[in-house]
N, C-alpha and C positions, 0 to 999 in steps of 0.2 A: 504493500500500500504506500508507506514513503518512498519507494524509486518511481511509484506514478507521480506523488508530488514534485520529485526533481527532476523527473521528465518534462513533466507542464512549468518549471520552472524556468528549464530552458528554453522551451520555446514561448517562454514570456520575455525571457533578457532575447530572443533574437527579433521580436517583435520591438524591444524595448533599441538596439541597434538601429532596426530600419528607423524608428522614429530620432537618431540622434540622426540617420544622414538627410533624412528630406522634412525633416520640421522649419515650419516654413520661418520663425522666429530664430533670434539667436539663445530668448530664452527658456523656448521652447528645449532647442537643444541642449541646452546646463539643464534642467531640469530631467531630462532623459538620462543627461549621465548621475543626474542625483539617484535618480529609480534605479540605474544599472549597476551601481554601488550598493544600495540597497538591499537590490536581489542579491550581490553577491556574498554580502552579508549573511543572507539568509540561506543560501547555498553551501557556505562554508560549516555556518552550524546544524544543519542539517545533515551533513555529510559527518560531521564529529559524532553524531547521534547514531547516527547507520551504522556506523563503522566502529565505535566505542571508543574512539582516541578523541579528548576530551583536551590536548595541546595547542589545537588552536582558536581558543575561543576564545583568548585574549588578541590574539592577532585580528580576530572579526571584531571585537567592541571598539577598538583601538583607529581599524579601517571605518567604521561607521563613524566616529567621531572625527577623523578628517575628511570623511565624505561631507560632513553635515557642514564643518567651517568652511570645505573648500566651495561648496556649494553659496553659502551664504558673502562668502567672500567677494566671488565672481560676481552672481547677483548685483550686489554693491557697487561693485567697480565699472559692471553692466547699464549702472541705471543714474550712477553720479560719475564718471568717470575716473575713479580715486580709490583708493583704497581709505584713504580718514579723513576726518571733517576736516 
């Protein structure tokens, strides 16, 4: 039953790809790679579950947490042209 969910996972991140090449915004695109981060987040501890090796889940919280700033960063920089006030 979980290798069906990481099946449809991935053909969620290759849906989640075609939407980073032809998204007609640029922040449509950051925000595609924000999702594709995401999933992978969620792929990696999904995979630690299946598999019973439980070593990288610090390396997925760690990824989500740079996903989330680089996301927001970009954003930022997207919509004032800066990084700070």
């Amino acid at each position: 039953m979980m290798w069906i969910i990481v099946a449809l996972l991935l053909i969620a991140l290759s849906l989640t790809v075609l939407r980073m090449i032809l998204g007609p915004t640029m922040i449509d695109r950051v925000l595609a790679v924000n999702v594709f981060g995401t999933m992978i987040v969620l792929l990696v501890v999904l995979l630690c579950y299946l598999l019973s090796d439980y070593n990288y889940l610090d390396i997925a919280l760690a990824y989500g947490l740079l996903n989330f700033i680089a996301t927001a960063a970009l954003l930022r920089y997207i919509k004032s042209g800066q990084f700070y006030d």
